[in-house]
PAKE-427543 format. One record per residue: x, y, z of N, C-alpha, C in turn. Coordinates in steps of 0.05 Angstrom, whole numbers, always signed. Example, Ala and Ser with C-alpha at 12.3 -4.5 7.8 and 13.67 -1.06 7.14 Angstrom:
PAKE-427543
<neast:+264&nnorth:-114&nup:+156&caeast:+246&canorth:-90&caup:+156&ceast:+264&cnorth:-66&cup:+156>;
<neast:+257&nnorth:-45&nup:+142&caeast:+273&canorth:-21&caup:+143&ceast:+258&cnorth:+1&cup:+157>;
This chain:
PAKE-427543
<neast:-251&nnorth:-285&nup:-127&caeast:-242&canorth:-262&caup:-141&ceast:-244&cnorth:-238&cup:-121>;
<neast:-219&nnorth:-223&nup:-119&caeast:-218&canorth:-204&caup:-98&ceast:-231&cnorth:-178&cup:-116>;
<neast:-254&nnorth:-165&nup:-99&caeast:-265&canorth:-139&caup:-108&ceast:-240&cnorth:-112&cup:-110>;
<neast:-243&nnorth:-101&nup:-130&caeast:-219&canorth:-79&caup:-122&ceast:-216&cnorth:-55&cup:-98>;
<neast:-217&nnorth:-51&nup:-80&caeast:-227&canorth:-32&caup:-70&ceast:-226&cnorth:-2&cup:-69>;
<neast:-197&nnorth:-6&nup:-79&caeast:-183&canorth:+32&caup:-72&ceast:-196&cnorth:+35&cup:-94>;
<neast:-189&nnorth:+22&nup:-125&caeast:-187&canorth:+39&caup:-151&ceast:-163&cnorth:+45&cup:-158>;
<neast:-141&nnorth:+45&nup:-141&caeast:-120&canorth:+48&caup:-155&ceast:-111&cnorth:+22&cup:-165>;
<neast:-91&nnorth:+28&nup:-189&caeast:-87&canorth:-1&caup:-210&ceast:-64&cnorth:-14&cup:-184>;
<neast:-59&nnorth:-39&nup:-202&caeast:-50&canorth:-51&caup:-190&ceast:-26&cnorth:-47&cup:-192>;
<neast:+0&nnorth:-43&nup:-167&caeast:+22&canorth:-46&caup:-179&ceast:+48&cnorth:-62&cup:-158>;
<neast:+53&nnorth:-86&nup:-168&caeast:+67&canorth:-108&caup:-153&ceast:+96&cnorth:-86&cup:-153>;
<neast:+106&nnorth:-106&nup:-130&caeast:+136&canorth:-89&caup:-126&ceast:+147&cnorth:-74&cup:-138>;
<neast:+158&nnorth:-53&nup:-136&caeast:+176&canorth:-41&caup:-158&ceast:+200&cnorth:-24&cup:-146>;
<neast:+216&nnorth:-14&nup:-157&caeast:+242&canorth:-8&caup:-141&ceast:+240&cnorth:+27&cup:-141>;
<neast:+253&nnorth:+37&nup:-116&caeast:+243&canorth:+60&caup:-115&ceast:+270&cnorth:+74&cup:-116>;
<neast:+280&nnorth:+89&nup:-133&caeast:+316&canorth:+95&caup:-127&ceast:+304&cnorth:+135&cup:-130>;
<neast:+308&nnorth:+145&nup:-100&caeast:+289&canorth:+179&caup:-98&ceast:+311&cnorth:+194&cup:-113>;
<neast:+345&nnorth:+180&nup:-120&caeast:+369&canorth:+194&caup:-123&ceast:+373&cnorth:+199&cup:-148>;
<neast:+363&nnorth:+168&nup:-159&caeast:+366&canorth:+166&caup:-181&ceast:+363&cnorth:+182&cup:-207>;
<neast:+378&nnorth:+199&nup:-234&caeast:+383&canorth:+215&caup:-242&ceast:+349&cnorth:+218&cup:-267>;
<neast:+345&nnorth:+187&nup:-264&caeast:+313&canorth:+180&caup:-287&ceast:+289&cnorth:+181&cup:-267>;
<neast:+284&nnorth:+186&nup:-240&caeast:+266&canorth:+188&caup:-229&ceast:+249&cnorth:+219&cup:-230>;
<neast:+232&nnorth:+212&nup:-238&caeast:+217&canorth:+239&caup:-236&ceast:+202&cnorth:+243&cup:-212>;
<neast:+203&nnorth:+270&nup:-203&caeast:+203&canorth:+282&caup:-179&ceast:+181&cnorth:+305&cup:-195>;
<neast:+159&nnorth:+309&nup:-188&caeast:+143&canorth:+339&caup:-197&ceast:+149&cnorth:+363&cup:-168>;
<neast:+137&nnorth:+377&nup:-178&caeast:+139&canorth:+408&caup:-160&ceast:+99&cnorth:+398&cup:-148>;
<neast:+116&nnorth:+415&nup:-120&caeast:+82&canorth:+415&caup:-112&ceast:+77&cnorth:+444&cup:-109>;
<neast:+56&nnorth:+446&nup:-128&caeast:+43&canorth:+473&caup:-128&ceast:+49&cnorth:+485&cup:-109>;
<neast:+48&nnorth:+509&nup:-112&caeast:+45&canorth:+527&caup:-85&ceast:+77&cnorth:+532&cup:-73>;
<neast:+97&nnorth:+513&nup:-78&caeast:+118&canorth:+510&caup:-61&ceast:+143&cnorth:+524&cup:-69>;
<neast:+144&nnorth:+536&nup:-98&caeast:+163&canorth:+541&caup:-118&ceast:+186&cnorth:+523&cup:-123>;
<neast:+176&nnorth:+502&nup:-126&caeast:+187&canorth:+477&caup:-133&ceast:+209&cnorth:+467&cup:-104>;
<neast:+210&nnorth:+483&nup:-86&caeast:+218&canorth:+481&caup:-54&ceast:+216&cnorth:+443&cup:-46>;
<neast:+187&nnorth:+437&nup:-53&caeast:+173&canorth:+412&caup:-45&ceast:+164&cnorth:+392&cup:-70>;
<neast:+185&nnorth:+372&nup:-74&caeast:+173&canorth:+352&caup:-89&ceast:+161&cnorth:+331&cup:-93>;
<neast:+143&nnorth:+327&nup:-109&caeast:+128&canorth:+295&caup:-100&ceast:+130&cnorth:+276&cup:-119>;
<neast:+128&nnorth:+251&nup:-111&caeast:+144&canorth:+218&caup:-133&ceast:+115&cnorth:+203&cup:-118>;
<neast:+95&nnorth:+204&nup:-136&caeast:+76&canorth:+191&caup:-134&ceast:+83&cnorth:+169&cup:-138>;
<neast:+70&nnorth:+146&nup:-119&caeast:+63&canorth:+114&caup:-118&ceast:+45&cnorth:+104&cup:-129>;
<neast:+21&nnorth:+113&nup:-122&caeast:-10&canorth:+103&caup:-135&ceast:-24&cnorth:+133&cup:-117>;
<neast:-38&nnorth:+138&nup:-136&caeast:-62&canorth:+157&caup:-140&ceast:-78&cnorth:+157&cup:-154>;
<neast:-105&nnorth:+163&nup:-141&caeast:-118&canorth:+161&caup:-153&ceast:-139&cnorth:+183&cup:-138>;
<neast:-128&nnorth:+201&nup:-110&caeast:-142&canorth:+221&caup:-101&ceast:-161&cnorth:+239&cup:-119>;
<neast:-175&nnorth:+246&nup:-119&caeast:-204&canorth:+267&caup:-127&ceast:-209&cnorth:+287&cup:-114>;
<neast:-196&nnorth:+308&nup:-108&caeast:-215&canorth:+329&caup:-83&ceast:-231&cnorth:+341&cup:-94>;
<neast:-246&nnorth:+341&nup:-116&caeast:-266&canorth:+365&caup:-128&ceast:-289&cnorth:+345&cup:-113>;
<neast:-283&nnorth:+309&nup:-121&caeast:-312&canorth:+290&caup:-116&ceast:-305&cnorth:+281&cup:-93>;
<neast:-288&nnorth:+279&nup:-69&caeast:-278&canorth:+275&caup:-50&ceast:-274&cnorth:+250&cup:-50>;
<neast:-262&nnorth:+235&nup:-70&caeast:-254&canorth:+203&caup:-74&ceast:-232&cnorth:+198&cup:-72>;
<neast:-219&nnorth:+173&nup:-77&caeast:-198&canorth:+165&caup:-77&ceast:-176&cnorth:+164&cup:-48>;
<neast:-149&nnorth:+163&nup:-60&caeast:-130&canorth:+159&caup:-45&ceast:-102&cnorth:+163&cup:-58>;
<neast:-82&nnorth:+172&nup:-47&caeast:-55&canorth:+175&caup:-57&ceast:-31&cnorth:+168&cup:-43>;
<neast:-14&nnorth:+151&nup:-51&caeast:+9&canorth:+145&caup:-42&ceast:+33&cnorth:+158&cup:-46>;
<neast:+56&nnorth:+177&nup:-35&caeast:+67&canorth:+191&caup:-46&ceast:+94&cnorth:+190&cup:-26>;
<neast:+116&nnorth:+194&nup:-39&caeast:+149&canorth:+212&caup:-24&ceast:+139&cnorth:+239&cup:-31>;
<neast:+145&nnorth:+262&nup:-18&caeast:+159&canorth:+281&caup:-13&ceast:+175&cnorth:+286&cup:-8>;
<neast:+189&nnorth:+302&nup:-25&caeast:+221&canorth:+313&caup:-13&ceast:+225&cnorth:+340&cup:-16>;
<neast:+235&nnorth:+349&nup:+11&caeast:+228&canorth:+378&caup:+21&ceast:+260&cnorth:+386&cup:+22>;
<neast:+269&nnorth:+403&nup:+0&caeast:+297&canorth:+417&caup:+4&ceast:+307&cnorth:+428&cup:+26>;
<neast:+326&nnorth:+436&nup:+31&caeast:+338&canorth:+443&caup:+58&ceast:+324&cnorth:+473&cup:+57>;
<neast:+311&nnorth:+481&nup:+77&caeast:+295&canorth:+510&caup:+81&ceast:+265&cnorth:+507&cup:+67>;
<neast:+257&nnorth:+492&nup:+60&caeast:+226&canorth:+485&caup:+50&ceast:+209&cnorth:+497&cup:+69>;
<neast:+192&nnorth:+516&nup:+63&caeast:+172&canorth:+523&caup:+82&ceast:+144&cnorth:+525&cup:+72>;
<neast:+125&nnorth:+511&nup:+83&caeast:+98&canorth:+519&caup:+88&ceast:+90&cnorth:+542&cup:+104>;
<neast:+76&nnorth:+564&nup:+102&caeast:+85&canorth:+591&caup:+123&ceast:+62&cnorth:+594&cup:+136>;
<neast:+32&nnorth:+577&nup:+133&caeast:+14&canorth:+577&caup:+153&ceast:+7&cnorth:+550&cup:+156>;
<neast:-12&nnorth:+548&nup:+175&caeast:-35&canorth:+523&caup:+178&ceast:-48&cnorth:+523&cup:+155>;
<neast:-46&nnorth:+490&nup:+160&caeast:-61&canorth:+476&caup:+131&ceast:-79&cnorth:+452&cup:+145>;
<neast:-106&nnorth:+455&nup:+130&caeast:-120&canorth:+443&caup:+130&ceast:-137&cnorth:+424&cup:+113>;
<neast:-153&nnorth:+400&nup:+113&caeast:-163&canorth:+388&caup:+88&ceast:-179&cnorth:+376&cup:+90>;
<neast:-201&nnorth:+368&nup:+77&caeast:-228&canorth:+348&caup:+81&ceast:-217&cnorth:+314&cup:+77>;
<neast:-193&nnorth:+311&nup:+77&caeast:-181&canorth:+283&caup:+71&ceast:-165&cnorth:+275&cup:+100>;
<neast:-154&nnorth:+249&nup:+99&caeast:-150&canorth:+239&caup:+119&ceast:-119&cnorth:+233&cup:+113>;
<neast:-100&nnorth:+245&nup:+131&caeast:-73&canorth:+240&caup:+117&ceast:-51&cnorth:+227&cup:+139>;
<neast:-41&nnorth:+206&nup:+131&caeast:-20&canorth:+199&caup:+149&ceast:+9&cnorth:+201&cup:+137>;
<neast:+26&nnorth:+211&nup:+151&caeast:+47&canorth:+223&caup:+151&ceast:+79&cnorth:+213&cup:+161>;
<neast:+92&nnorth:+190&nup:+154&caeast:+114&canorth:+179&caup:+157&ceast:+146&cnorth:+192&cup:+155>;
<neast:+164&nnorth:+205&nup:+175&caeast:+192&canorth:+220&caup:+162&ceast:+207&cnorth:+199&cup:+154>;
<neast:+221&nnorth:+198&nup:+134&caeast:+244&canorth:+167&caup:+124&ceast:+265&cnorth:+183&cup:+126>;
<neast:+274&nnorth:+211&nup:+122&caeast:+297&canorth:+217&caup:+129&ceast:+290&cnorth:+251&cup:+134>;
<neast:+317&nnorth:+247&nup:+149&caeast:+315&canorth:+289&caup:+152&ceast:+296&cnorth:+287&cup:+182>;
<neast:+292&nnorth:+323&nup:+186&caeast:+283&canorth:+330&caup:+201&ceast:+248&cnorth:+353&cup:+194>;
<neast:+234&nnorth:+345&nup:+195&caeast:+208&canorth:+360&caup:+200&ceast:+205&cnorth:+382&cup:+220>;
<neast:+198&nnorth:+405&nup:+213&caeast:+196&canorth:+425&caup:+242&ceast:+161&cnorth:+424&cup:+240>;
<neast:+147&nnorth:+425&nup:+260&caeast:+122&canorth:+434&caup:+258&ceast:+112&cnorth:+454&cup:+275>;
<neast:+94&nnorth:+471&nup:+274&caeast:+90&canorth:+495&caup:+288&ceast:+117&cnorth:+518&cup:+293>;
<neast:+124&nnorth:+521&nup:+269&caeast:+144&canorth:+543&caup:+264&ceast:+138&cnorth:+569&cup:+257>;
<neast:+140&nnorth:+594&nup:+256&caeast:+121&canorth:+616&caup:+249&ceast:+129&cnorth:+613&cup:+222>;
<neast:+113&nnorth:+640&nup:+213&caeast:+117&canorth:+643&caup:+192&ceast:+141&cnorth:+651&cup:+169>;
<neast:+160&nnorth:+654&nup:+186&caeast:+190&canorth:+655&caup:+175&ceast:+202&cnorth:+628&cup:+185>;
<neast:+199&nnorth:+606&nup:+183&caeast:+215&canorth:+589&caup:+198&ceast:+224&cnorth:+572&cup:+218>;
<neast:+222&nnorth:+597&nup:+242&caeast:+232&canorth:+601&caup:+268&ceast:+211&cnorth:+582&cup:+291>;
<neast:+226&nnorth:+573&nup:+299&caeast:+208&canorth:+562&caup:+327&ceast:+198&cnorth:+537&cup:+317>;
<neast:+181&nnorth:+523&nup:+331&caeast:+165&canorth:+502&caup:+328&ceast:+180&cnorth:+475&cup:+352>;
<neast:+172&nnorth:+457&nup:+343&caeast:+182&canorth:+426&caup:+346&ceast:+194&cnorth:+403&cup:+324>;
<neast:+216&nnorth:+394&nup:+329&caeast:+225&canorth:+384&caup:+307&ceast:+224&cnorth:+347&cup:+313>;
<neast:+223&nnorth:+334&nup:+287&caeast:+208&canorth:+317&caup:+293&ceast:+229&cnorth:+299&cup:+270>;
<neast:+242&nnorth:+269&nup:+266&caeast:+267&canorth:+261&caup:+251&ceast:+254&cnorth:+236&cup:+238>;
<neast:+267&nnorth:+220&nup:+235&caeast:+266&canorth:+202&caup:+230&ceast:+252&cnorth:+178&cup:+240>;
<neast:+230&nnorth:+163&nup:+233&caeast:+219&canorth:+145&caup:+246&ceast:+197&cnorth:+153&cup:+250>;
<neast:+183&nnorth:+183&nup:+256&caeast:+172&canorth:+187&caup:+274&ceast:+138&cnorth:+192&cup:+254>;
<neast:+115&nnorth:+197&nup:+268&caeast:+94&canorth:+188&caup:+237&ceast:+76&cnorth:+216&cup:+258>;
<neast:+48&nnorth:+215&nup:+238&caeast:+34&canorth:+239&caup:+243&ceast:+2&cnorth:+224&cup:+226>;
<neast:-17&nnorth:+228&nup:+247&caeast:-44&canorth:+216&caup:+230&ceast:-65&cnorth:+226&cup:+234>;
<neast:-69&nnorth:+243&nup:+212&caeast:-86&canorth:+271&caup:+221&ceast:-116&cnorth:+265&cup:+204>;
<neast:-138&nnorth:+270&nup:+219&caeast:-164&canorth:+262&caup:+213&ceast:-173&cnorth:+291&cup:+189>;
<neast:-192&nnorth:+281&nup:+176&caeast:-203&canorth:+304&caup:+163&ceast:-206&cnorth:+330&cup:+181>;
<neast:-208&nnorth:+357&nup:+174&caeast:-209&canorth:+386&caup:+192&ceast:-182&cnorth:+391&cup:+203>;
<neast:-167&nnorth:+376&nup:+206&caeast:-142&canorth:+373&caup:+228&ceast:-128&cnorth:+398&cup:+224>;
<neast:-128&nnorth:+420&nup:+237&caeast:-111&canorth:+436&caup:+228&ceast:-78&cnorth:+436&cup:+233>;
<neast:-60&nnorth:+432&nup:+218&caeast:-34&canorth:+424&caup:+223&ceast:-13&cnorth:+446&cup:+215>;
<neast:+10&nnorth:+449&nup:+221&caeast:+30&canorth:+472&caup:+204&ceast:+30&cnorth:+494&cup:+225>;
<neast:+41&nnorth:+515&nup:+217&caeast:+67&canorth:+514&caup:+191&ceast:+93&cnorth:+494&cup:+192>;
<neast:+100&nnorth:+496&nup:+168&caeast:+122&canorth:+471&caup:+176&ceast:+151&cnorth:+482&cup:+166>;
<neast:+168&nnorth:+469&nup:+173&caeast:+197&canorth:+478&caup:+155&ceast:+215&cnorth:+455&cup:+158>;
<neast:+227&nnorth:+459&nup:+141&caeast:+251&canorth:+438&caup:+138&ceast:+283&cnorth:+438&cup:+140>;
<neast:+287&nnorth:+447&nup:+162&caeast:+319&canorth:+459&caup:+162&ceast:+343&cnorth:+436&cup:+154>;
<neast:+331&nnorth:+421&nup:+150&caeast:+359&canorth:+398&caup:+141&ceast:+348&cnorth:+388&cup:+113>;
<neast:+325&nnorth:+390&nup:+102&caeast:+317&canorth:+380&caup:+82&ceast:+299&cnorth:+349&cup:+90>;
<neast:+283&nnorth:+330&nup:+75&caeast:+271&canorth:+319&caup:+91&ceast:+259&cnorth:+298&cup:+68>;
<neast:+244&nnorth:+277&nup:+73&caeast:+232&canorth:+260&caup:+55&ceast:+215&cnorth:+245&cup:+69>;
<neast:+185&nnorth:+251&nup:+64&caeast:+160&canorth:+244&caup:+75&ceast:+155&cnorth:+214&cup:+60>;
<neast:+141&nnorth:+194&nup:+70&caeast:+117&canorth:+177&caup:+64&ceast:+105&cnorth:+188&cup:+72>;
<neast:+75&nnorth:+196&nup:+57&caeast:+48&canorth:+207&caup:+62&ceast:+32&cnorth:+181&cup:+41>;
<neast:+2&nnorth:+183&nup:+58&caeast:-19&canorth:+171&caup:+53&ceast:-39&cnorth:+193&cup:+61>;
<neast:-52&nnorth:+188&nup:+31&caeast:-80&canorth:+214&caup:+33&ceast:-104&cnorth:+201&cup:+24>;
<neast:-126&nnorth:+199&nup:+32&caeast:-153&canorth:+183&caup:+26&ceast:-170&cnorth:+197&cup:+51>;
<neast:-200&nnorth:+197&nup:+23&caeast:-221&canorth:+191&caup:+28&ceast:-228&cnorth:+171&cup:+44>;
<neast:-254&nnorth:+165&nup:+66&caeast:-269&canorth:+140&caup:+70&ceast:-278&cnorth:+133&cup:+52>;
């Protein structure tokens, strides 16, 4: 008998359609609905520093984060489509842009950002605790 480990429930294959008109997409705080997220499994905690979350993001065309962001969690970062800018000021402008394929695996403290999204964009992210 396998011990569970994450805590998140169990969930065998399932089909993921991000276009599709019955998929729910929430707003991520802070973003003015700019940035949306289609949770996988979650089960993250940051008040008790537990858990872990599996998630898409989808960042509209002009999506901006406008400073550095930082977090006591451990996050890895996958682009599936679009383009990511990172280290852009605070309007946008400048940075490095970063497409398709390309991943990001940032340790707890990591300070990362600002970010923007000039084509629009759709993250795999993984967020967990040890």
């Amino acid at each position: 008998m396998h011990k569970l480990m994450t805590g998140k429930r169990h969930r065998e294959f399932f089909a993921i359609r991000p276009d599709a008109d019955d998929t729910e997409w929430s707003p991520v705080a802070s973003t003015a609905g700019r940035i949306e997220e289609l949770l996988l499994a979650d089960n993250l905690d940051t008040a008790a520093c537990t858990g872990s979350r599996t998630r898409l993001a989808r960042w509209s065309v002009g999506a901006l984060i406008d400073r550095p962001v930082v977090h006591d969690f451990h996050e890895e970062v996958f682009i599936v489509e679009g383009e990511l800018v990172v280290g852009c000021d605070a309007e946008g402008g400048g940075g490095e842009a970063f497409g398709p394929y390309t991943f990001a695996c940032r340790p707890p403290g990591a300070v990362h950002g600002p970010f923007v999204s000039r084509t629009g964009c759709v993250l795999f992210e993984i967020q967990y605790y040890e």
